[in-house]
C-alpha positions in Angstrom: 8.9 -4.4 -18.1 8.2 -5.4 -14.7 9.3 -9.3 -13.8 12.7 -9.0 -16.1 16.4 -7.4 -15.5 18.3 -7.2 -19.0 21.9 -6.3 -18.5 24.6 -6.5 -21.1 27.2 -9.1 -19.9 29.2 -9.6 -23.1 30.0 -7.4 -26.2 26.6 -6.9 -27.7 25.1 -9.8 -25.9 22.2 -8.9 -23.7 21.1 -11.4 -20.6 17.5 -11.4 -19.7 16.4 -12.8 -16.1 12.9 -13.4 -15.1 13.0 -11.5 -11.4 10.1 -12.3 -8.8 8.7 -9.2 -6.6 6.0 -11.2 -4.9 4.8 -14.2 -3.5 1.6 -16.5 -2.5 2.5 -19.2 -0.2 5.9 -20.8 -1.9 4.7 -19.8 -5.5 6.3 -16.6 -6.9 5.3 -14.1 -9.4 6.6 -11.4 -11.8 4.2 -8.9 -10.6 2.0 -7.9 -7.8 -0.9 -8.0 -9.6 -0.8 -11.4 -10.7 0.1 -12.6 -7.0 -3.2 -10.5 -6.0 -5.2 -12.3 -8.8 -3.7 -15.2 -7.7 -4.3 -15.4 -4.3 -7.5 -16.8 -2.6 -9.5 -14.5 -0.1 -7.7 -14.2 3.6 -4.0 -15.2 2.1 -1.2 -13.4 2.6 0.6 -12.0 -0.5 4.2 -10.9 0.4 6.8 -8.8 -1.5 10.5 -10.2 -2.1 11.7 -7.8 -4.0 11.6 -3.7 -4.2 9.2 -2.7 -6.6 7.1 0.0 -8.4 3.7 -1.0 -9.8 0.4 0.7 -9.4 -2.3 -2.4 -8.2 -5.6 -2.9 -7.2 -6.6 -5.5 -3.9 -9.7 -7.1 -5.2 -9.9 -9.5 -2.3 -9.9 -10.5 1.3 -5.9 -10.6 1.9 -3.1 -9.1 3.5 -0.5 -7.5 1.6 3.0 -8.1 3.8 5.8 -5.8 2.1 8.2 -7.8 4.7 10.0 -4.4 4.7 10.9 -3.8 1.1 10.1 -0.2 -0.9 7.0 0.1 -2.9 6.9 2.8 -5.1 3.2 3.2 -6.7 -0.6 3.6 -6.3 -2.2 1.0 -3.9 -5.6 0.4 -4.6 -7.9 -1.2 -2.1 -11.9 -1.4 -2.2 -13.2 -0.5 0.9 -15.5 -2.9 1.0 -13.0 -6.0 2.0 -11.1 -6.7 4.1 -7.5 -5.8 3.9 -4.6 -5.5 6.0 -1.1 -3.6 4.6 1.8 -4.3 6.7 5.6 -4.0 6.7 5.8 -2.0 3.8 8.5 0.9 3.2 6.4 3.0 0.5 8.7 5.5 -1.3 7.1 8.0 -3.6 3.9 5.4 -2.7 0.4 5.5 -1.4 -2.7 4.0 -0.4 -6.3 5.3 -2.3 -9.6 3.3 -2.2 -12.3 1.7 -4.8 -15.7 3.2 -3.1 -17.1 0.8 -1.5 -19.3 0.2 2.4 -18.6 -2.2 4.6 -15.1 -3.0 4.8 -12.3 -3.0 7.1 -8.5 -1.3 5.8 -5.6 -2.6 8.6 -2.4 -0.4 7.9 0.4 -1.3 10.6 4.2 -0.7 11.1 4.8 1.0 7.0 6.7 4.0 6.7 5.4 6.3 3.8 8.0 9.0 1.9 6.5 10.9 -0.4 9.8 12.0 -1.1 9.0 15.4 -2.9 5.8 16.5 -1.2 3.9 16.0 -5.3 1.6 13.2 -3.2 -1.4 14.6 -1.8 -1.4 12.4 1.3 -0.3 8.6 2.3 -3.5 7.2 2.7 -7.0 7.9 1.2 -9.6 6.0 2.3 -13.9 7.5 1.0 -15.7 4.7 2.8 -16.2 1.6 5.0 -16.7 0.4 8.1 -13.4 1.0 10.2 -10.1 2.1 9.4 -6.8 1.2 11.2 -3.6 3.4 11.6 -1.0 1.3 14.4 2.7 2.0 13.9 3.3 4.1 11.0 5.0 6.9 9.9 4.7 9.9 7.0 6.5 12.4 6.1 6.9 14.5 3.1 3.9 14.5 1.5 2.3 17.8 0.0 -1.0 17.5 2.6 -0.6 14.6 5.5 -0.5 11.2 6.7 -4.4 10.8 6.3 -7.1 12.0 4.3 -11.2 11.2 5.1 -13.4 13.3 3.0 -16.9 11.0 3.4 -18.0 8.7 6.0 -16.0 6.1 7.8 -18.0 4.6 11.0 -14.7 3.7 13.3 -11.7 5.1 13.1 -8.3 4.0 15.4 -5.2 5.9 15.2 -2.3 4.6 17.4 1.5 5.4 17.3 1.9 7.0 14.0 4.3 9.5 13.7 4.4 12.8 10.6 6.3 15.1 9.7 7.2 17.7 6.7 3.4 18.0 5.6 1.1 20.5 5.9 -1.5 18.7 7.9 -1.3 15.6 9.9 -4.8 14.1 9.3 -7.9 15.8 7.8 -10.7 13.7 8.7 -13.7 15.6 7.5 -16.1 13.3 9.3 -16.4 9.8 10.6 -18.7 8.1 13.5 -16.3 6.7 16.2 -12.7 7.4 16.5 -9.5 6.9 18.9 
């Protein structure tokens, strides 16, 4: 159960703690999800702790991983606005609600795939722009970046991949750098 570490400290006694991956402002929570449902539109959430939970941005915010391993399904509808930063995903990636309109920010993360059984890093079916400054991919079974529908702007700027089979397959998209 995500939010709790249970360790045996004593001959058959077993200690529960709660732990706290994530937090809004000074207020911490068990899970990322709850931090999300707790935050109001253009706060930052921020992890604390190493986790692996698949979660869904439902608002205006941006997700800080303030460097610590995520290992799960991001979920972002592409019709906010979102920025991901500072996160070290591991066996993680970032897909998209359909949605128009929106704005995705991904900056300084490094994505593992680990074993190549991840399509690609990042998904992303719609929106207005999408931003790609300072990461990094590598084994993941396709690429870094995957656009199969309409995006209008797209930036890509210092990202480094390798061990996939294609870097970016953008199928088509209105402006990009």
């Amino acid at each position: 159960q995500q939010g709790y570490a249970v360790s045996e400290y004593e001959e058959g006694l077993v200690k529960i703690e709660v732990v706290y991956v994530a937090q809004v402002g000074e207020t911490k929570y068990k899970t990322v999800a709850a931090a999300i449902a707790a935050a109001q539109a253009g706060e930052t959430v921020e992890l604390i702790a190493d986790v692996t939970e698949d979660f869904t941005i439902t608002k205006n915010l941006t997700f800080d991983g303030a460097e610590k391993n995520y290992t799960g399904t991001m979920t972002v509808n592409t019709s906010l606005t979102v920025t991901v930063q500072n996160v070290n995903f591991v066996k993680g990636s970032i897909t998209e609600a359909k949605g128009t309109g929106g704005n995705l920010t991904v900056k300084n993360c490094d994505f593992d795939g680990v074993d190549n059984s991840i399509a690609y890093a990042v998904t992303m079916r719609g929106g207005s722009s999408l931003t790609v400054d300072g990461c990094s991919a590598k084994n993941y079974g396709y690429g870094m970046l995957y656009i199969p529908r309409a995006v209008a702007n797209i930036a890509i700027k210092d990202v480094e991949v390798s061990n996939v089979a294609a870097a970016f397959n953008i199928s088509y998209s209105g402006d990009g750098t």
